[in-house]
SERO-4910 file (N, C-alpha, C, O; in steps of 0.05 Angstrom, whole numbers):
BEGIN
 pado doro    nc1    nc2    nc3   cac1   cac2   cac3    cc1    cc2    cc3    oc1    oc2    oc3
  Unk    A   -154    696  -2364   -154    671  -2348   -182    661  -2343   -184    637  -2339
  Unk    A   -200    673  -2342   -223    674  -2336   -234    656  -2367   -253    640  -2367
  Unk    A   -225    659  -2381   -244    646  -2403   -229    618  -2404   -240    596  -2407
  Unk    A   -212    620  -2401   -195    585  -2393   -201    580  -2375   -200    556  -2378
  Unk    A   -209    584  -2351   -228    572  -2332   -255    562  -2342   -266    541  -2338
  Unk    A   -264    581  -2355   -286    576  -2370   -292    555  -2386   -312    541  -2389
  Unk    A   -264    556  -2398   -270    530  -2419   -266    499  -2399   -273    476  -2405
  Unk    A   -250    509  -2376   -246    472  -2360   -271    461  -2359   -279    439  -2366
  Unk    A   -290    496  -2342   -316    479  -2338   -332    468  -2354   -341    447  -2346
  Unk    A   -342    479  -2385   -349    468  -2402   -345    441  -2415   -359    423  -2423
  Unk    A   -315    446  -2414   -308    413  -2421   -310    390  -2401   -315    368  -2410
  Unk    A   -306    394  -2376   -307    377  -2345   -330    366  -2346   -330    342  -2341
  Unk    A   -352    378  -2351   -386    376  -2349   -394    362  -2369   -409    343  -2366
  Unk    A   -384    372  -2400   -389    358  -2422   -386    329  -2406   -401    316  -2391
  Unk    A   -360    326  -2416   -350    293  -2406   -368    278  -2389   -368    255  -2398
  Unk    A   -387    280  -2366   -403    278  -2356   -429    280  -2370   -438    258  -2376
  Unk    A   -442    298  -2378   -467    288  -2388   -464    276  -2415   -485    272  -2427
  Unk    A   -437    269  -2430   -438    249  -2456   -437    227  -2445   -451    207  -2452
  Unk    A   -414    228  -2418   -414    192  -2416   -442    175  -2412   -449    153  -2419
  Unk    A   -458    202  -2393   -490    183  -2376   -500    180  -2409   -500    157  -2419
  Unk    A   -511    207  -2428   -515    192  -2451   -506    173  -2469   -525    164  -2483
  Unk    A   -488    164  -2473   -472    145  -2488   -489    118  -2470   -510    107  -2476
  Unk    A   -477    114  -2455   -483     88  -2436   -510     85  -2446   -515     68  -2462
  Unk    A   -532    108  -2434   -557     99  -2440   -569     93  -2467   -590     83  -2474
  Unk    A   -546    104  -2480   -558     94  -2507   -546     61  -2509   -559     44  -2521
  Unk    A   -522     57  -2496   -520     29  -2500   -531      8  -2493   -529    -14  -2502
  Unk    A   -547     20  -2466   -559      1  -2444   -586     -8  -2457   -601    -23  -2444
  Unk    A   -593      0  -2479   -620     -9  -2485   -617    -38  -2497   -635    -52  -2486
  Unk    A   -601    -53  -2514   -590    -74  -2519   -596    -68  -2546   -586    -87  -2559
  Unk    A   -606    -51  -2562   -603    -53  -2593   -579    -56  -2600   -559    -46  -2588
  Unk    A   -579    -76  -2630   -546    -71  -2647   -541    -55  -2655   -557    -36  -2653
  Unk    A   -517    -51  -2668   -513    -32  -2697   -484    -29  -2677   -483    -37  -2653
  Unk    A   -463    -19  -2690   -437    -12  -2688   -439      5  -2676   -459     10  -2663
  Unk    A   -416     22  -2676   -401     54  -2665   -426     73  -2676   -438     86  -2659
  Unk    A   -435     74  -2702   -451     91  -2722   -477     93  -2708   -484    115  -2700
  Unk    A   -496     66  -2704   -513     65  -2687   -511     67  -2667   -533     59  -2660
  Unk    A   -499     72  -2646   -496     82  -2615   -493    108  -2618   -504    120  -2599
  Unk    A   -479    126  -2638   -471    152  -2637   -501    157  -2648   -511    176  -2635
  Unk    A   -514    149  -2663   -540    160  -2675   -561    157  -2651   -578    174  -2649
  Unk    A   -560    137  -2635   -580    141  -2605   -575    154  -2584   -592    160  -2568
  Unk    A   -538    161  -2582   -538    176  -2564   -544    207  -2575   -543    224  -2557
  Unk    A   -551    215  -2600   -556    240  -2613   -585    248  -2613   -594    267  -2626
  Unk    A   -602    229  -2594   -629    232  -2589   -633    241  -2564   -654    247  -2554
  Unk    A   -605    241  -2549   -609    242  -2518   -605    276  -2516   -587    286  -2530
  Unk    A   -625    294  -2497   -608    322  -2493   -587    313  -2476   -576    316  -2498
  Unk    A   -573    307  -2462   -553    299  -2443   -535    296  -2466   -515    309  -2461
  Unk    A   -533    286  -2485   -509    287  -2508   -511    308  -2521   -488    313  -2528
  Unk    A   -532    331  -2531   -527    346  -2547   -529    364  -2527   -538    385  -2537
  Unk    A   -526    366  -2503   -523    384  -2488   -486    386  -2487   -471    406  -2489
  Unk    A   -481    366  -2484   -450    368  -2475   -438    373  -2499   -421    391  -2497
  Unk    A   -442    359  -2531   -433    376  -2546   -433    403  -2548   -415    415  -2559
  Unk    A   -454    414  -2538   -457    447  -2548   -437    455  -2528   -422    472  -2536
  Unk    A   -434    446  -2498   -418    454  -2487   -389    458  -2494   -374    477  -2494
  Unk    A   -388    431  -2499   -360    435  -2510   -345    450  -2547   -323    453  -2556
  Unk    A   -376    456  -2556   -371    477  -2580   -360    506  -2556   -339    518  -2561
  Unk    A   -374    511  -2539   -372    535  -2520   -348    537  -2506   -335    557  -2502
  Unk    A   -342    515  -2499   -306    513  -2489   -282    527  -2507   -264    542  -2500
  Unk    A   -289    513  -2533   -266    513  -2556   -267    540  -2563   -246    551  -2569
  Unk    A   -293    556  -2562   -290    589  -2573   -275    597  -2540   -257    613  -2540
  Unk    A   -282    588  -2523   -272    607  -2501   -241    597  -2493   -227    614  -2483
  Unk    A   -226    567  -2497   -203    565  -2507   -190    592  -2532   -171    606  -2526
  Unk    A   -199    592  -2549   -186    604  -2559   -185    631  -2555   -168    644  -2568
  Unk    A   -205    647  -2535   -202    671  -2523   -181    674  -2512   -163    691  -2513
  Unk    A   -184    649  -2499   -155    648  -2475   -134    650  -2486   -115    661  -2475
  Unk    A   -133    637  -2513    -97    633  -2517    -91    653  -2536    -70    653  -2548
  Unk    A   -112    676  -2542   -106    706  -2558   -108    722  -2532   -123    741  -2536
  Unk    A   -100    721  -2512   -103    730  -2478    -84    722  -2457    -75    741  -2444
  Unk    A    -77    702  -2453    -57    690  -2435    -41    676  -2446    -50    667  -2467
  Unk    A    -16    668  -2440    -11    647  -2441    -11    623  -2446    -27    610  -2432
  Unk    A      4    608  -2463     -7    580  -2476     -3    560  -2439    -19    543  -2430
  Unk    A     23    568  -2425     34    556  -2396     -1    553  -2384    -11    531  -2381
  Unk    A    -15    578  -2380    -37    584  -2366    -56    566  -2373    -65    548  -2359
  Unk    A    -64    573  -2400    -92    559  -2421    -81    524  -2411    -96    511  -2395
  Unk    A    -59    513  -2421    -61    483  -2423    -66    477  -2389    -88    466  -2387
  Unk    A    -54    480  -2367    -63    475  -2342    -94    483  -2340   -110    469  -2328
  Unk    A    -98    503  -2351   -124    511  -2330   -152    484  -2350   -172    475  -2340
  Unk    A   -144    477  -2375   -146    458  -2389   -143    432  -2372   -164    418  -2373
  Unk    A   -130    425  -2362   -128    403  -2355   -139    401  -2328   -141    379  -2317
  Unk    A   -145    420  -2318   -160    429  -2292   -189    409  -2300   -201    397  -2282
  Unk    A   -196    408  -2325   -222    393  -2332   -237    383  -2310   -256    387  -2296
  Unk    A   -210    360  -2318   -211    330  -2295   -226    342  -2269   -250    339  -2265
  Unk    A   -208    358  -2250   -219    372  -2231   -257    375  -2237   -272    365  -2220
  Unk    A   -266    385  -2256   -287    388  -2261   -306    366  -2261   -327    366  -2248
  Unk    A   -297    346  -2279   -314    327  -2280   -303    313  -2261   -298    291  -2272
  Unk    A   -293    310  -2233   -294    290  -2212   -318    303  -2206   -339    293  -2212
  Unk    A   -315    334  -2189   -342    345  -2176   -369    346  -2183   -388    345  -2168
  Unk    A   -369    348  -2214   -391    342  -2234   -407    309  -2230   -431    306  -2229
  Unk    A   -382    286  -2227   -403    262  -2230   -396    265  -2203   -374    254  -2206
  Unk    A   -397    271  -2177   -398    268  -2152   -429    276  -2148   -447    261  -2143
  Unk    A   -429    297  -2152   -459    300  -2153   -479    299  -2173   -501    309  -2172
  Unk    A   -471    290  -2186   -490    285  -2212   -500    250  -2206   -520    239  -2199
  Unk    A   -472    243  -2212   -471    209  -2216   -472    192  -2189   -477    168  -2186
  Unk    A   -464    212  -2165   -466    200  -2132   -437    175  -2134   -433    153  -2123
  Unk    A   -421    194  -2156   -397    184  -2152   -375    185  -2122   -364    207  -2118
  Unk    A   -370    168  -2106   -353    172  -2085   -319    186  -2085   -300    172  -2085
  Unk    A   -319    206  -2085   -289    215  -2091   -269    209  -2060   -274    222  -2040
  Unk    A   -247    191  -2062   -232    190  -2044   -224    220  -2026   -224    243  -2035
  Unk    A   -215    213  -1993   -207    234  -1992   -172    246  -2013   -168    268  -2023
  Unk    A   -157    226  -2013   -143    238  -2040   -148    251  -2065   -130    262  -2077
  Unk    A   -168    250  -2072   -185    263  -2096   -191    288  -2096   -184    305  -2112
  Unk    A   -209    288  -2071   -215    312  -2060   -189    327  -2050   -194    351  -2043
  Unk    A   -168    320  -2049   -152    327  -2033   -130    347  -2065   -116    367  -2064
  Unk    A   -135    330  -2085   -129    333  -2118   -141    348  -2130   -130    362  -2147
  Unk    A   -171    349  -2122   -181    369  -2128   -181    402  -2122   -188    421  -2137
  Unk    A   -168    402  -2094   -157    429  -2079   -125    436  -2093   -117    459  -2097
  Unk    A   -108    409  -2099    -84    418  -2100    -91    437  -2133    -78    456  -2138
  Unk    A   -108    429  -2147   -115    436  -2173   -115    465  -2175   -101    481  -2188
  Unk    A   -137    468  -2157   -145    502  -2151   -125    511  -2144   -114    525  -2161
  Unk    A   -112    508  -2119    -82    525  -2114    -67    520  -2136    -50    537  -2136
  Unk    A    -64    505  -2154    -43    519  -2173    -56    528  -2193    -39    537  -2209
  Unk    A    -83    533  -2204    -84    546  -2220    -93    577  -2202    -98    596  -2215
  Unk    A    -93    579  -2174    -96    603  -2166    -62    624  -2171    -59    648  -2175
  Unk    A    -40    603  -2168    -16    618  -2162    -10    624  -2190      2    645  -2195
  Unk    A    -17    608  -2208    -14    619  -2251    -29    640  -2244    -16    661  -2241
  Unk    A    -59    642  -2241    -72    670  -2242    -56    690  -2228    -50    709  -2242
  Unk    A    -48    689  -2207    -32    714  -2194     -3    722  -2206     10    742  -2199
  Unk    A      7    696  -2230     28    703  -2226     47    707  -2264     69    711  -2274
  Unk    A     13    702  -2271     17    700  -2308     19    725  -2321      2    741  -2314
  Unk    A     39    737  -2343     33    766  -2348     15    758  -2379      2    738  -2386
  Unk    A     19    783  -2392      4    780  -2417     13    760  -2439     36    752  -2438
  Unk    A      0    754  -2454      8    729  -2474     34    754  -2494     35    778  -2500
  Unk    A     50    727  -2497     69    741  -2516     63    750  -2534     45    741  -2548
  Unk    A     81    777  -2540     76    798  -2566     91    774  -2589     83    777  -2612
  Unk    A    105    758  -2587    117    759  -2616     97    735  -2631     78    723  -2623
  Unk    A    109    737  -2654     98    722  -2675    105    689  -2692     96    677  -2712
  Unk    A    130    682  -2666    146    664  -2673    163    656  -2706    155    660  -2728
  Unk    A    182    647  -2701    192    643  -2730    182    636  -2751    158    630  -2747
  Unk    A    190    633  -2776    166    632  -2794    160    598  -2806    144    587  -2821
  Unk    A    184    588  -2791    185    547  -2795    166    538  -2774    157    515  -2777
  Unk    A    155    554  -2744    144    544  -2731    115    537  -2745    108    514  -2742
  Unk    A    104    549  -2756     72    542  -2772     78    510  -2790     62    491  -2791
  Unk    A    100    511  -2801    102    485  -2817    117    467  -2804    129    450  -2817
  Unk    A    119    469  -2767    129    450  -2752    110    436  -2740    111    412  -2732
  Unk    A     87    455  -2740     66    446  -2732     51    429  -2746     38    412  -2734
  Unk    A     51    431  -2770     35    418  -2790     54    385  -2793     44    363  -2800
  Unk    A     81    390  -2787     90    361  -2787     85    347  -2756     80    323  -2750
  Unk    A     91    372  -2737     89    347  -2709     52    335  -2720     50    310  -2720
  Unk    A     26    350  -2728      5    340  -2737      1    318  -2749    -19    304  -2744
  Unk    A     24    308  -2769     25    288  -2790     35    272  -2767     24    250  -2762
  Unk    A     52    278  -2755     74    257  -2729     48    240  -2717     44    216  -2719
  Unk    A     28    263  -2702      9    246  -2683    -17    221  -2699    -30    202  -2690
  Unk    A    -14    233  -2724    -30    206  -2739    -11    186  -2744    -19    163  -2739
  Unk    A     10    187  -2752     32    164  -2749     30    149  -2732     28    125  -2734
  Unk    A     28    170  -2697     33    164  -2671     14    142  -2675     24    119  -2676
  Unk    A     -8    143  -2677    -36    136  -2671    -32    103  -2697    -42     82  -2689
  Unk    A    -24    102  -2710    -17     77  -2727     -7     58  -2715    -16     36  -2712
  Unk    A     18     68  -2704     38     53  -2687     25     49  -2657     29     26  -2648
  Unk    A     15     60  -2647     -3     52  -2624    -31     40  -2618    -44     37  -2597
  Unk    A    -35     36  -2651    -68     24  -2646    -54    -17  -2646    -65    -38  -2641
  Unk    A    -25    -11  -2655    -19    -43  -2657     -5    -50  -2624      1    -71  -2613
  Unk    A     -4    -34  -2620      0    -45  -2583    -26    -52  -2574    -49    -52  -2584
  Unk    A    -12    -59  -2545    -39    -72  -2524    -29    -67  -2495     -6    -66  -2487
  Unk    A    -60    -63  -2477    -50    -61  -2453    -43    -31  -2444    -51    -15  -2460
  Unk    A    -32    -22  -2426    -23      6  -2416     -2     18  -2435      6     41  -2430
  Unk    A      6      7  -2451     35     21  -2467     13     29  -2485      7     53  -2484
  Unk    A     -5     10  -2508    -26     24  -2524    -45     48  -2506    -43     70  -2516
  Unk    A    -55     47  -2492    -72     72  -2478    -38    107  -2468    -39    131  -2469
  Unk    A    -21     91  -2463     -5    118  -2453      5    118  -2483      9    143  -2484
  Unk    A     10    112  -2504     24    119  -2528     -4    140  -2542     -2    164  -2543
  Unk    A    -24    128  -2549    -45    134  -2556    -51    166  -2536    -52    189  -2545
  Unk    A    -54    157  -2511    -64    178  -2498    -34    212  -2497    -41    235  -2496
  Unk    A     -8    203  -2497     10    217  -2506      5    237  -2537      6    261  -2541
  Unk    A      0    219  -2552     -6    229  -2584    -30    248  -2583    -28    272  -2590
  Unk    A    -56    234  -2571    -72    260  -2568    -73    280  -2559    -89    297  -2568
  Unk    A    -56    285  -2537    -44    300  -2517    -26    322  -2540    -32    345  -2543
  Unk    A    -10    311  -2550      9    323  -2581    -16    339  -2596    -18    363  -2594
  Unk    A    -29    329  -2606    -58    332  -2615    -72    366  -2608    -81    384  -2621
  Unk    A    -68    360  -2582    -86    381  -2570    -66    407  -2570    -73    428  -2581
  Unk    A    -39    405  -2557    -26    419  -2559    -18    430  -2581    -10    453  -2579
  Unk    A    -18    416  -2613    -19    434  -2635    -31    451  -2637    -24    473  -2645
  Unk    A    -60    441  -2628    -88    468  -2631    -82    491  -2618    -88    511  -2630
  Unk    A    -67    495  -2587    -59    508  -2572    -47    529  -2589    -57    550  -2595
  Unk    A    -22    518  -2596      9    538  -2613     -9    554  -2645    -11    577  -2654
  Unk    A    -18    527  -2654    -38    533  -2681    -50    558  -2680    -48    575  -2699
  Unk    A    -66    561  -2656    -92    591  -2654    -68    615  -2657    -64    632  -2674
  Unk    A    -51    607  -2627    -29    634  -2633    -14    643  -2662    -10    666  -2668
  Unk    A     -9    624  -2678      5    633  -2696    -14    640  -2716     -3    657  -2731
  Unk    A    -37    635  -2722    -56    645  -2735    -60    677  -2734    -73    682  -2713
  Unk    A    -55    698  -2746    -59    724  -2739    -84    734  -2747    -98    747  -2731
  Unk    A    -94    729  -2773   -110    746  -2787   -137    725  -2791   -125    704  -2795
  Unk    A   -163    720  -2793   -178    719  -2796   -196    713  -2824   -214    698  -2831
  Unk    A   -178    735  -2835   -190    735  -2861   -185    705  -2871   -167    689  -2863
  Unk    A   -212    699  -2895   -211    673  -2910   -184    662  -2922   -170    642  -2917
  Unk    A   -180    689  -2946   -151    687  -2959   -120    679  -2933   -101    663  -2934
  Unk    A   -125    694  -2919   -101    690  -2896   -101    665  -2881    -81    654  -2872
  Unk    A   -131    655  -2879   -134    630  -2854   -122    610  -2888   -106    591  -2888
  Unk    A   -132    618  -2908   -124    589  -2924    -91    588  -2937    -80    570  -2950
  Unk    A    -76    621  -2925    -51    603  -2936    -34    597  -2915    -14    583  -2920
  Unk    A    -39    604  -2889    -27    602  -2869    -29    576  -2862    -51    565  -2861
  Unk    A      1    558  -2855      3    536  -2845     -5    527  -2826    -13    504  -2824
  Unk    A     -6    547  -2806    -21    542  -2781    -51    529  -2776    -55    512  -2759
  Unk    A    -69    539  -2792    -88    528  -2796    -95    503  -2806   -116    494  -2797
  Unk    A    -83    490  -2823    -76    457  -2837    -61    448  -2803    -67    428  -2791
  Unk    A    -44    465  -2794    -36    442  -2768    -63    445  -2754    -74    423  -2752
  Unk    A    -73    461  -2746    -95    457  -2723   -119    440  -2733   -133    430  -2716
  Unk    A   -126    435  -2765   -138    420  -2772   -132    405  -2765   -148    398  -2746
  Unk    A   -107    382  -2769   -102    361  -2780    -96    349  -2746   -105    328  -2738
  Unk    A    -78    369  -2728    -77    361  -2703   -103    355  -2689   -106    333  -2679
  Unk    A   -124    375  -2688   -148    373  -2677   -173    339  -2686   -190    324  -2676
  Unk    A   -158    344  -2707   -180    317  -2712   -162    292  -2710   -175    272  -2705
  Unk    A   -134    289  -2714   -126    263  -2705   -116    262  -2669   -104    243  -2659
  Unk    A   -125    291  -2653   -125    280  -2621   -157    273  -2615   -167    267  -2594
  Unk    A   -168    276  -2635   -200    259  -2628   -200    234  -2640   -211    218  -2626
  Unk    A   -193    228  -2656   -188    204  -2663   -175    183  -2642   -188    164  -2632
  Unk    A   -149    190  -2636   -132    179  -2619   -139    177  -2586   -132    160  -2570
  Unk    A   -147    189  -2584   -177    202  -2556   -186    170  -2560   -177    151  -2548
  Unk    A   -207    169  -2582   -232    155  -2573   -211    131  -2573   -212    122  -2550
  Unk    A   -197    121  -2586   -181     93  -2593   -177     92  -2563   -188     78  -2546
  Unk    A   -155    115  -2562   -147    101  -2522   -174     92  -2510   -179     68  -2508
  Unk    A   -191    112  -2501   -218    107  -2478   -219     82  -2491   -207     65  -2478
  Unk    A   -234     72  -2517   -242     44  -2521   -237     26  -2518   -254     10  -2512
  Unk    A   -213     19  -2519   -199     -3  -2521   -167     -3  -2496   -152    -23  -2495
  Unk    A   -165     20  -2480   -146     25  -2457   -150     31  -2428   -173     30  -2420
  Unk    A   -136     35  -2417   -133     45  -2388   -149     75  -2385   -134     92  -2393
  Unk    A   -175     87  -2375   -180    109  -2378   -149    123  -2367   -134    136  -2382
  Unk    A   -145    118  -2344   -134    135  -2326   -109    138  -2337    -95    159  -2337
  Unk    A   -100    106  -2351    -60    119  -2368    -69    137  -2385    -56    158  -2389
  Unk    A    -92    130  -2399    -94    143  -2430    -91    180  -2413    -70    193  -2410
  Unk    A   -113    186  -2407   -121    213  -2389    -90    221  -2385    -80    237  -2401
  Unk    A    -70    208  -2358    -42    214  -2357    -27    229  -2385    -13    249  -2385
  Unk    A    -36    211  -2409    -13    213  -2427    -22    237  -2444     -8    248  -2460
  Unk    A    -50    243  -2437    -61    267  -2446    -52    298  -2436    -50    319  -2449
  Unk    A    -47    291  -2410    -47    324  -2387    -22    329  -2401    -17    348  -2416
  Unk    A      0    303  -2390     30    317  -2407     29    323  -2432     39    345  -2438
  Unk    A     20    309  -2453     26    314  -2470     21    342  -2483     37    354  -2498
  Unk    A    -20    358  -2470    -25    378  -2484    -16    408  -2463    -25    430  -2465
  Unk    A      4    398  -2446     12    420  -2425     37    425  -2435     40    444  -2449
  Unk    A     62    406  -2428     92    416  -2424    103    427  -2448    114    449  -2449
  Unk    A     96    404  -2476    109    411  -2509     96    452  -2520    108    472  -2529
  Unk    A     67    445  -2511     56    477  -2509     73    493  -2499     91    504  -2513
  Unk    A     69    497  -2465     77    509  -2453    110    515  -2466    114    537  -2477
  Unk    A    125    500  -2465    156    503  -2476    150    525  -2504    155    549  -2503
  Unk    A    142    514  -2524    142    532  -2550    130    562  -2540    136    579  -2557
  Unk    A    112    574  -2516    105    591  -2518    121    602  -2501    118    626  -2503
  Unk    A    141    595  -2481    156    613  -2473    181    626  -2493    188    649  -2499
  Unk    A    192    595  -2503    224    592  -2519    214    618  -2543    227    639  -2542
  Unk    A    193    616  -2560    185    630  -2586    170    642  -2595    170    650  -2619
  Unk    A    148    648  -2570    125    661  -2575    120    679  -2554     98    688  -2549
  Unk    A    153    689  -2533    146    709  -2507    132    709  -2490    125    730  -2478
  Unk    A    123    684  -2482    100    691  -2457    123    687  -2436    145    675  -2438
  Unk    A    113    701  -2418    131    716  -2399    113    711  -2374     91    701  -2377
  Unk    A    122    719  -2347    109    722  -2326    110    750  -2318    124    765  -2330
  Unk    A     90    761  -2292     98    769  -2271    124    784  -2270    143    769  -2274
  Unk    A    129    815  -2264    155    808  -2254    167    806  -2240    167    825  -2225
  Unk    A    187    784  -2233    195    775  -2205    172    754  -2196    167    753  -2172
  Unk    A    161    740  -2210    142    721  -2203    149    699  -2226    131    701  -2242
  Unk    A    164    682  -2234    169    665  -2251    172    636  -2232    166    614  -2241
  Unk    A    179    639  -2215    176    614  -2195    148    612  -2190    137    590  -2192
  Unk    A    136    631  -2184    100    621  -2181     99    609  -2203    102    585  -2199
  Unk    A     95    614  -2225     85    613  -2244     91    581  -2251     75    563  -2253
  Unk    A    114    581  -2253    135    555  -2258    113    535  -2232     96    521  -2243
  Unk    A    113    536  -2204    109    521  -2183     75    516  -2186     66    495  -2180
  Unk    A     61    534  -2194     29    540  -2201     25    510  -2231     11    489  -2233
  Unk    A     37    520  -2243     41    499  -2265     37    469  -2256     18    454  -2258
  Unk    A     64    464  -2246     75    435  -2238     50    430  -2216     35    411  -2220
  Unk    A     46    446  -2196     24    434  -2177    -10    434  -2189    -27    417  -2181
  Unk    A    -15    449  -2204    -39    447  -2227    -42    419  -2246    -63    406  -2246
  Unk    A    -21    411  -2261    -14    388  -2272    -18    365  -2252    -35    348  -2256
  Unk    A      1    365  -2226     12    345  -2210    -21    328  -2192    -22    307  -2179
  Unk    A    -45    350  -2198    -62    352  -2187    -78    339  -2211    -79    315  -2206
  Unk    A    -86    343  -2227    -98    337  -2248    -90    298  -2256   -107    282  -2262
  Unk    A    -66    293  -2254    -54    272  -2259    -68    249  -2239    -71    225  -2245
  Unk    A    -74    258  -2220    -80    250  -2191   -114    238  -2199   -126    217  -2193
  Unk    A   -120    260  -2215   -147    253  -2226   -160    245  -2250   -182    249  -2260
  Unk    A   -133    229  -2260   -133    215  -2289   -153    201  -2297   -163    204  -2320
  Unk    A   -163    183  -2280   -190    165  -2285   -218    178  -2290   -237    165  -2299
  Unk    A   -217    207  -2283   -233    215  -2287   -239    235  -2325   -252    254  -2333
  Unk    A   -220    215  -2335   -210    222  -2370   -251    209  -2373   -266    227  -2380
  Unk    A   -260    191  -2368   -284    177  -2374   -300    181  -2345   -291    177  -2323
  Unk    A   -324    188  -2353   -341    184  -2324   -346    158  -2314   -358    142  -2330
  Unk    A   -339    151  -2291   -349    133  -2285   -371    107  -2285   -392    119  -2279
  Unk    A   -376     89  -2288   -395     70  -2297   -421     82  -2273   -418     83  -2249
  Unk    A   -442     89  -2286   -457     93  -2267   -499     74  -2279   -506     71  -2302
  Unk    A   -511     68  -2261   -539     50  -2271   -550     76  -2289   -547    100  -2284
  Unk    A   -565     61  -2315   -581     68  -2326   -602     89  -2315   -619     75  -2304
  Unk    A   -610    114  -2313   -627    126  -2303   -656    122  -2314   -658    123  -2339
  Unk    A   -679    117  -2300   -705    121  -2307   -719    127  -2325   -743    127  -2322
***
């Protein structure tokens, strides 16, 4: 549990020092497209700081989900948000409502009642169609992402932000069903083509929502999407189990972890904050 905490904070923080870089690279008024803004914000340490962070997340994600629970990893994941409110509060002298703050506590209590109440990640190995279910829900979310770049408004940001959400949650199921390591094994195993193919079309579908949507629907359509579809496949087929005699925590730790996170959807993008010095 500890390294899925680990990874919220890494990614919470990232989000925060890419956004102040990004901006400042935009705020200078030079042209150039998407290509030229990503090439000035790649001069800033505040951007290649948060990337490395979030290279540091993804190895300690996947500690977590050869460790706990996929139920555990995707909440304590979405706990992010939690991170980057407190992150640009004092970073950015962002004002967090007392509701926020109040979202930010409900966060902690439920990922405190998963910690008390999660047992070991399931022994099994799931069926042998799940690796090549994965690889199609993968193909699904670039579809997703077709069909939702032609909407507008909050239906394009929650469709979009849903799909990446799909996205993330492949990578989740993907690591578990991956057993072996070896080159020969990672290249015939399906699992790995899904976690490819999922991982890079919930970044894709990521940036489309933020750009052109609602941070806060997009963010929403993200928490559900890379928590419940996970969580379900790793109880139904992959044994994760609770506690025993603790399956209502676990279950109630969940829903109030999520319910908390949701609360702090807007915080999917950091806040607009002035150009620094």
């Amino acid at each position: 549990m500890m390294c899925a905490l680990g990874a919220a904070v890494c990614f919470g923080t990232a989000t925060v020092l890419q956004a102040v870089a990004a901006r400042a690279a935009g705020a200078g008024g030079e042209g150039g497209g998407d290509a030229a803004l990503l090439l000035r914000a790649l001069r800033q340490w505040r951007y290649l700081a948060g990337l490395a962070l979030d290279g540091l997340g993804f190895l300690l994600q996947i500690a977590a989900l050869r460790s706990v629970p996929i139920y555990a990893v995707g909440a304590a994941l979405a706990a992010s948000l939690a991170v980057t409110a407190v992150v640009a509060a004092r970073l950015l002298g962002v004002r967090l409502s007392g509701l926020e703050w109040g979202a930010v506590g409900v966060v902690c209590a439920g990922l405190a009642m998963l910690g008390l109440a999660s047992g070991a990640e399931g022994e099994r190995s799931g069926p042998a169609w799940l690796s090549w279910a994965m690889v199609a829900v993968a193909v699904g979310v670039l579809l997703l992402g077709g069909i939702g770049g032609r909407l507008s408004g909050r239906s394009r940001a929650l469709l979009l932000g849903l799909g990446a959400g799909f996205g993330f949650g492949v990578v989740e199921v993907s690591v578990r069903l991956i057993g072996s390591l070896r080159p020969a094994d990672l290249l015939a195993n399906p699992a790995t083509y899904a976690l490819l193919i999922g991982g890079g079309a919930a970044f894709l579908l990521l940036t489309s929502a933020l750009q052109r949507g609602s941070v806060t629907t997009a963010t929403a359509g993200i928490v559900i999407g890379e928590t419940l579809g996970p969580a379900a496949v790793g109880v139904i087929w992959l044994g994760d189990r609770t506690r025993e005699g603790l399956t209502w925590l676990a279950a109630l730790g969940f829903a109030v972890a999520v319910a908390g996170a949701l609360l702090l959807a807007r915080f999917g993008e950091a806040p607009e904050t002035p150009q620094e010095g």
